[in-house]
mmCIF file as gemmi writes it, N, C-alpha and C atoms, coordinates in Angstrom:
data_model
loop_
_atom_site.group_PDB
_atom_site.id
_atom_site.type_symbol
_atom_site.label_atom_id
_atom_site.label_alt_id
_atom_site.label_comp_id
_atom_site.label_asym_id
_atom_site.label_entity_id
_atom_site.label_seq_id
_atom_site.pdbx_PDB_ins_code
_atom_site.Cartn_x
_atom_site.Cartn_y
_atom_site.Cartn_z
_atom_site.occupancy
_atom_site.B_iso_or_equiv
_atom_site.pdbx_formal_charge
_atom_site.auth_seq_id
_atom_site.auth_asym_id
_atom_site.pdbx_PDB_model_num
ATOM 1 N N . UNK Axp A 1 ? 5.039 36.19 13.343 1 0 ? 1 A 1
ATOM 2 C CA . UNK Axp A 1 ? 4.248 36.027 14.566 1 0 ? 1 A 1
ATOM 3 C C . UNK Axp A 1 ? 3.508 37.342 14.869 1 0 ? 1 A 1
ATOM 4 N N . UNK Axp A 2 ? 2.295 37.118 15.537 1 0 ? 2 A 1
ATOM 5 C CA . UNK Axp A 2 ? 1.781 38.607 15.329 1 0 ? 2 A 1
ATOM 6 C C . UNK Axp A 2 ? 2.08 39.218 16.715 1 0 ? 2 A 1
ATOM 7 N N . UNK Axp A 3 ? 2.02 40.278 16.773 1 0 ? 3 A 1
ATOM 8 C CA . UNK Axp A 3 ? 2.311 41.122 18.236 1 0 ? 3 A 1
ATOM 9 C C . UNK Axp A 3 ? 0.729 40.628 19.225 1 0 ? 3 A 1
ATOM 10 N N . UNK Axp A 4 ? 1.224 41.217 20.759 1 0 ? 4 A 1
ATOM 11 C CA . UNK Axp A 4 ? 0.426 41.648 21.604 1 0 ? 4 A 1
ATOM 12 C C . UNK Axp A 4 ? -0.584 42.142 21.618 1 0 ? 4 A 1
ATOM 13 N N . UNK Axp A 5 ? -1.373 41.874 21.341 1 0 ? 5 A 1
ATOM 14 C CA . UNK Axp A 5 ? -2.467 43.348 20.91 1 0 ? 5 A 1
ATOM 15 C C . UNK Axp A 5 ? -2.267 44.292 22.374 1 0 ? 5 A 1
ATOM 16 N N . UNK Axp A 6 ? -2.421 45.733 21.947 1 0 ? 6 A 1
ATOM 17 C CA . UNK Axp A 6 ? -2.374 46.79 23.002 1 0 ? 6 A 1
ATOM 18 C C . UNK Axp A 6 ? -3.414 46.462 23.957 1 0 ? 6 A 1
ATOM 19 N N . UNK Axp A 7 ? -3.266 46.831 24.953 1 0 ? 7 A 1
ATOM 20 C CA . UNK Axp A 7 ? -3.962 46.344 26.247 1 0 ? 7 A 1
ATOM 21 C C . UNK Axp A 7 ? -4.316 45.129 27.122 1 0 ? 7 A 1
ATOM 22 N N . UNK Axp A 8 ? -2.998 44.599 26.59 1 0 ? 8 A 1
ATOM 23 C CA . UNK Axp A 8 ? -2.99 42.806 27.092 1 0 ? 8 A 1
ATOM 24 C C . UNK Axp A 8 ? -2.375 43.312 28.482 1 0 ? 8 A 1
ATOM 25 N N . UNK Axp A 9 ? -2.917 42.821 29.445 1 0 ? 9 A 1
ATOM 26 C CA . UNK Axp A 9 ? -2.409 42.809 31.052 1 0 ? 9 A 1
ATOM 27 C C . UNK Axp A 9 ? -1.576 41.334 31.657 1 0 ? 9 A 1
ATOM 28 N N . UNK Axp A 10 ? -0.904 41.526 31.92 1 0 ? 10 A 1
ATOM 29 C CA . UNK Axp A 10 ? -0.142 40.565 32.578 1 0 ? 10 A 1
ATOM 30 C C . UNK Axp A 10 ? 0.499 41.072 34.498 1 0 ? 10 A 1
ATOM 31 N N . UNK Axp A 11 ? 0.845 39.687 35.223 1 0 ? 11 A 1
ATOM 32 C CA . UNK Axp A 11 ? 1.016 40.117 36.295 1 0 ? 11 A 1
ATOM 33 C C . UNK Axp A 11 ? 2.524 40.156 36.565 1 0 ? 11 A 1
ATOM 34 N N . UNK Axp A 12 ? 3.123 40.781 37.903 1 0 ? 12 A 1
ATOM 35 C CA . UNK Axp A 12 ? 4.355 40.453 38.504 1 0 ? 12 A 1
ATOM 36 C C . UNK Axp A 12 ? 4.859 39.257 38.421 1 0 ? 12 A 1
ATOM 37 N N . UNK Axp A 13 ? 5.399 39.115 38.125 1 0 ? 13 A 1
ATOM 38 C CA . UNK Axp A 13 ? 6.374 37.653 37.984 1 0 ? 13 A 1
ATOM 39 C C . UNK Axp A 13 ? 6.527 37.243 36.763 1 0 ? 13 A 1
ATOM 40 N N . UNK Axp A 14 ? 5.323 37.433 35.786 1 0 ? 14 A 1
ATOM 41 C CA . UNK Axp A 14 ? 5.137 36.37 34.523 1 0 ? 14 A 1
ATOM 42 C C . UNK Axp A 14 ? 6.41 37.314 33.83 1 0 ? 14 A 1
ATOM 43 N N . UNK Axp A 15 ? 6.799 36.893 32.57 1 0 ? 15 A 1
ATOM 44 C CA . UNK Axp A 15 ? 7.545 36.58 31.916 1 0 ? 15 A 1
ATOM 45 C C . UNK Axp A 15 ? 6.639 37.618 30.632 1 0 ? 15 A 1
ATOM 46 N N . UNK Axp A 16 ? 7.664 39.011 29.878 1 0 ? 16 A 1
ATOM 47 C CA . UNK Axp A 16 ? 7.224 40.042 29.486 1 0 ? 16 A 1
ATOM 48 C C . UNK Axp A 16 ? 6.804 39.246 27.585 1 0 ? 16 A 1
ATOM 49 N N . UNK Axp A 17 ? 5.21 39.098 27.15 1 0 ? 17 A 1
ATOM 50 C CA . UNK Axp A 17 ? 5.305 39.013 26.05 1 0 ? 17 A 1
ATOM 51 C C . UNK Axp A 17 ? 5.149 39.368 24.978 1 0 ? 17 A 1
ATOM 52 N N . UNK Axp A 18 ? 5.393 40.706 24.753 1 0 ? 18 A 1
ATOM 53 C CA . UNK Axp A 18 ? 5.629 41.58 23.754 1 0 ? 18 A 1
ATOM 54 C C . UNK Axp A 18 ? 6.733 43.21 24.812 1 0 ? 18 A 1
ATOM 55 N N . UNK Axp A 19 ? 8.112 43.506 23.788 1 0 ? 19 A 1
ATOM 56 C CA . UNK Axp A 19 ? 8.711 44.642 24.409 1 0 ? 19 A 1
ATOM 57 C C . UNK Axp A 19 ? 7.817 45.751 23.861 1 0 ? 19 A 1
ATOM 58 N N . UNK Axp A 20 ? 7.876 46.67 24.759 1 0 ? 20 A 1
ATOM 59 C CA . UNK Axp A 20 ? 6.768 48.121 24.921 1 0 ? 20 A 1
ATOM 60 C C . UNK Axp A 20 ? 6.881 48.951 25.766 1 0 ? 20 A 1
ATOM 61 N N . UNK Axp A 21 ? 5.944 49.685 26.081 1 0 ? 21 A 1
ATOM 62 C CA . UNK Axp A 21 ? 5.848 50.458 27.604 1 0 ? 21 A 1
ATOM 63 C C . UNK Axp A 21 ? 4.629 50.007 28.265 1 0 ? 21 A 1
ATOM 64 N N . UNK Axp A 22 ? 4.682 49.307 29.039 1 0 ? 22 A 1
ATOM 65 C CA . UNK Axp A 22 ? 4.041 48.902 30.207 1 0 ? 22 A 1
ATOM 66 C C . UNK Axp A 22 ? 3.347 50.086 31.315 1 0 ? 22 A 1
ATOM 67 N N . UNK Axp A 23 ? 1.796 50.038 31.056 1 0 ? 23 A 1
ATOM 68 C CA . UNK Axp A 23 ? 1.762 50.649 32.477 1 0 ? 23 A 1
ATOM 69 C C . UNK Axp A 23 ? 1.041 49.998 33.825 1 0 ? 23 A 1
ATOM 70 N N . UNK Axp A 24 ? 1.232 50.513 34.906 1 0 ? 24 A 1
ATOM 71 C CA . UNK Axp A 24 ? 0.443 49.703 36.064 1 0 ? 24 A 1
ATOM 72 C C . UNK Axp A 24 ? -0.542 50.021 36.422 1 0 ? 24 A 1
ATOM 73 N N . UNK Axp A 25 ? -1.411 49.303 36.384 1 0 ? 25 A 1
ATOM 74 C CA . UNK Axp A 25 ? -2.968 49.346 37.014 1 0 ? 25 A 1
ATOM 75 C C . UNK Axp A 25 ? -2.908 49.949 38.485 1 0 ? 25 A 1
ATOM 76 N N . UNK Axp A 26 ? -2.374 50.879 39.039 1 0 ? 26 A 1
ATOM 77 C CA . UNK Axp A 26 ? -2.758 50.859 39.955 1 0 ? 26 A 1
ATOM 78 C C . UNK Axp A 26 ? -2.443 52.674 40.679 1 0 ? 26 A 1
ATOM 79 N N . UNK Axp A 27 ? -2.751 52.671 42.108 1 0 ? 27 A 1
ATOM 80 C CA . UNK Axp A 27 ? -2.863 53.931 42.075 1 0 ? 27 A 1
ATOM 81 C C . UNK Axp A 27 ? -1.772 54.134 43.407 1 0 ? 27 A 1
ATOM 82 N N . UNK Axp A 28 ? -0.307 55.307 42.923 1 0 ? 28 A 1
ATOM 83 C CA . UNK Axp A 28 ? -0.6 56.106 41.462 1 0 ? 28 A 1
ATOM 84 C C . UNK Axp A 28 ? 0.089 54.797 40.75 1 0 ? 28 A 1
ATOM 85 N N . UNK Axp A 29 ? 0.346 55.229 39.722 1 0 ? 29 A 1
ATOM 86 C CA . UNK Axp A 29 ? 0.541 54.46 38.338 1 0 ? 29 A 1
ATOM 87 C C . UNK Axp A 29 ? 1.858 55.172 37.723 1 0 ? 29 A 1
ATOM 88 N N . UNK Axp A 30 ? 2.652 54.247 36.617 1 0 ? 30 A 1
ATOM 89 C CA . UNK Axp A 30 ? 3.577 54.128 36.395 1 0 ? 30 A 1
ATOM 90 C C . UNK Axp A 30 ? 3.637 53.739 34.77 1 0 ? 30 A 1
ATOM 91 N N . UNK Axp A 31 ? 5.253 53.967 34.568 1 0 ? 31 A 1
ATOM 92 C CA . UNK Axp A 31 ? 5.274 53.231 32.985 1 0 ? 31 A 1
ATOM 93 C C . UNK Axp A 31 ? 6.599 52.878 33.154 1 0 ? 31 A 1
ATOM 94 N N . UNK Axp A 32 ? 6.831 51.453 32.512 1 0 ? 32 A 1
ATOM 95 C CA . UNK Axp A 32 ? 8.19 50.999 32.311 1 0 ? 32 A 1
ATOM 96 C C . UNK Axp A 32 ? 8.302 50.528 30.386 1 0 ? 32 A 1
ATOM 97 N N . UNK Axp A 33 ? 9.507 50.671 30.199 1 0 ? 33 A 1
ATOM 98 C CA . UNK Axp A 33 ? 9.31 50.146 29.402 1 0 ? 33 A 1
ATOM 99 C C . UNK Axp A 33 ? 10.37 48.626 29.43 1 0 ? 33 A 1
ATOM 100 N N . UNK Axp A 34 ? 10.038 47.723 28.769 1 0 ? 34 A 1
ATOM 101 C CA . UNK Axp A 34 ? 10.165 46.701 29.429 1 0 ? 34 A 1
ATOM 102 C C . UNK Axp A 34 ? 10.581 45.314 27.833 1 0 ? 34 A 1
ATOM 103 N N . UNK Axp A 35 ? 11.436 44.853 27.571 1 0 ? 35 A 1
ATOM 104 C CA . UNK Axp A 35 ? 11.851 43.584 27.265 1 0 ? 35 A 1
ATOM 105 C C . UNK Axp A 35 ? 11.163 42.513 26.667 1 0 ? 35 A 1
ATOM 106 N N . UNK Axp A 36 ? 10.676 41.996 25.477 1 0 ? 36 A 1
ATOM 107 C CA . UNK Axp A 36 ? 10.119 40.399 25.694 1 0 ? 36 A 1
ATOM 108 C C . UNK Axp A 36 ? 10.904 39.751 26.3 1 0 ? 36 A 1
ATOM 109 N N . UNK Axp A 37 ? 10.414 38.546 27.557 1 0 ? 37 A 1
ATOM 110 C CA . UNK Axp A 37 ? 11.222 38.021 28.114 1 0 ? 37 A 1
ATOM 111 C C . UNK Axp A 37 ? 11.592 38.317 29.406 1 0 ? 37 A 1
ATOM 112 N N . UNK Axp A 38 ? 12.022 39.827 29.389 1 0 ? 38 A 1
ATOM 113 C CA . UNK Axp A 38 ? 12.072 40.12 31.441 1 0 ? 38 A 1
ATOM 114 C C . UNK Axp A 38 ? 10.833 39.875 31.693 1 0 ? 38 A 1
ATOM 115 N N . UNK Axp A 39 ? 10.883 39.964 33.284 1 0 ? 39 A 1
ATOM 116 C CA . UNK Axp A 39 ? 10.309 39.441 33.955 1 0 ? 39 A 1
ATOM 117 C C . UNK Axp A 39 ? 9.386 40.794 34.879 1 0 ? 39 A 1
ATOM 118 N N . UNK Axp A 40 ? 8.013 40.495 34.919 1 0 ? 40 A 1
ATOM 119 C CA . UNK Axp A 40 ? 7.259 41.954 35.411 1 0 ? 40 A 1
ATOM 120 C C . UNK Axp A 40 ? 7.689 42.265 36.615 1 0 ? 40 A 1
ATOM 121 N N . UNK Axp A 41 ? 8.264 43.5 37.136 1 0 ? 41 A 1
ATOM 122 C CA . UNK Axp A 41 ? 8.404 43.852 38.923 1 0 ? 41 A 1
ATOM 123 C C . UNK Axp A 41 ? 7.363 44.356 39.034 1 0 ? 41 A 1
ATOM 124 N N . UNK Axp A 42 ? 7.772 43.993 40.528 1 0 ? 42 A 1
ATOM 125 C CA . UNK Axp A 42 ? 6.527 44.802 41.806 1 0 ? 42 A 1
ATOM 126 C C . UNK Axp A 42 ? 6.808 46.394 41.44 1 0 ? 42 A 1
ATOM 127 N N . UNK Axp A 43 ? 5.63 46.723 42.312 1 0 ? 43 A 1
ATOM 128 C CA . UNK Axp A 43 ? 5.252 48.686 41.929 1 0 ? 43 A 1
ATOM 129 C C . UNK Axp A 43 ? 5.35 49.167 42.797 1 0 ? 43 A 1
ATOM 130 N N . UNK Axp A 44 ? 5.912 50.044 44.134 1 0 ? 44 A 1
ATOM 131 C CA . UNK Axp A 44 ? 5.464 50.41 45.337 1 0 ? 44 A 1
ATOM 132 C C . UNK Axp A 44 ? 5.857 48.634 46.366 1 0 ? 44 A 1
ATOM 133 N N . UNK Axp A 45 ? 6.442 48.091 46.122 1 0 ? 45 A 1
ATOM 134 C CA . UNK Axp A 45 ? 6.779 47.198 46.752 1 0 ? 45 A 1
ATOM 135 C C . UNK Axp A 45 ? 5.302 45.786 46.844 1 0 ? 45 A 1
ATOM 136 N N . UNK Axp A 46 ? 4.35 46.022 45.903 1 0 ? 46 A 1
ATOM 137 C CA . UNK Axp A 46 ? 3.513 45.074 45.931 1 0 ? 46 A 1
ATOM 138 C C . UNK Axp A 46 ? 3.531 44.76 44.192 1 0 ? 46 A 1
ATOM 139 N N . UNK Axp A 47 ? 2.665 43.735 44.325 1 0 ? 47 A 1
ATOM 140 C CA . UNK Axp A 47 ? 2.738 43.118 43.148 1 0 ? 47 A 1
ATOM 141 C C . UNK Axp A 47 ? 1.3 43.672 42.31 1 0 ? 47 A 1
ATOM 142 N N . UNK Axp A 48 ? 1.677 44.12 41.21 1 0 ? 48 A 1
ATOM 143 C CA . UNK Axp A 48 ? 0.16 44.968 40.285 1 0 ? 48 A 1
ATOM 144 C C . UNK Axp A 48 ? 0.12 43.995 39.044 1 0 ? 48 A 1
ATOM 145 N N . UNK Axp A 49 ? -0.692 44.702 38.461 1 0 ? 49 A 1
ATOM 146 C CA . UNK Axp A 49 ? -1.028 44.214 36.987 1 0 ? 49 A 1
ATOM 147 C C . UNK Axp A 49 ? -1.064 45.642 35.67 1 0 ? 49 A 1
ATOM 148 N N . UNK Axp A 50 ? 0.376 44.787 34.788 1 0 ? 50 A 1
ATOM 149 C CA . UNK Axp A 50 ? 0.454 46.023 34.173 1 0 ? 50 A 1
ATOM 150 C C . UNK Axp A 50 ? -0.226 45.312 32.918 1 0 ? 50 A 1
ATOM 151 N N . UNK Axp A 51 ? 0.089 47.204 32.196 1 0 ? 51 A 1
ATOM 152 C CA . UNK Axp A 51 ? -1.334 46.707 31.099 1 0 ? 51 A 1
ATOM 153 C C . UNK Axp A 51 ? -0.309 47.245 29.878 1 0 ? 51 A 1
ATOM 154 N N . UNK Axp A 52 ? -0.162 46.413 28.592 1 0 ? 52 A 1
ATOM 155 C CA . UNK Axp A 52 ? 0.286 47.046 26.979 1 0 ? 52 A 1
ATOM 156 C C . UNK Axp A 52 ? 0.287 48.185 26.736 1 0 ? 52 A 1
ATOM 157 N N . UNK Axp A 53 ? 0.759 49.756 26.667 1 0 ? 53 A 1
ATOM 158 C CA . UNK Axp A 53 ? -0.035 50.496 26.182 1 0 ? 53 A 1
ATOM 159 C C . UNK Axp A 53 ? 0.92 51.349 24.946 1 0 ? 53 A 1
ATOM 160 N N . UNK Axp A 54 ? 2.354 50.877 24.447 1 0 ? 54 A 1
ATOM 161 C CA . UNK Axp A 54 ? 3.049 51.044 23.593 1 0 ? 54 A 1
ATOM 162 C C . UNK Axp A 54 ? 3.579 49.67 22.85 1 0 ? 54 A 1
ATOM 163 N N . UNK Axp A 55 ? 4.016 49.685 21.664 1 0 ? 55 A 1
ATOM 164 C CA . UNK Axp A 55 ? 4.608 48.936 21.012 1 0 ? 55 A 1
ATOM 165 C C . UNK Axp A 55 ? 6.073 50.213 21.363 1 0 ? 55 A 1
ATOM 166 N N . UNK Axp A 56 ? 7.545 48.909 21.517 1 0 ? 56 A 1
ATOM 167 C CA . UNK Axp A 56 ? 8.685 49.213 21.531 1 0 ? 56 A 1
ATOM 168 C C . UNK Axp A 56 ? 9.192 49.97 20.205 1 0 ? 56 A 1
């Protein structure tokens, strides 16, 4: 199966599809690294859109 390509964005809630480091669109900004399968959290207590920017 092929990976994520880097810079795929997904939102809070959805369901993680490729494990990596995740960062958040937003300001300031953040990195998680994160699971296929968990589930995206909120950032600062709101909901962002994080973006691919490592393979696990």
């Amino acid at each position: 199966m092929a990976k994520t390509p880097i810079g795929t964005t997904c939102s809070t809630g959805q369901k993680c599809p490729e494990s990596g480091v995740w960062k958040a669109l937003s300001a300031p900004s953040t990195t998680i690294p994160l699971s296929e399968g968990e589930t995206f959290p909120p950032y600062n207590s709101k909901a962002v859109t994080w973006q691919l920017i490592s393979y696990a």
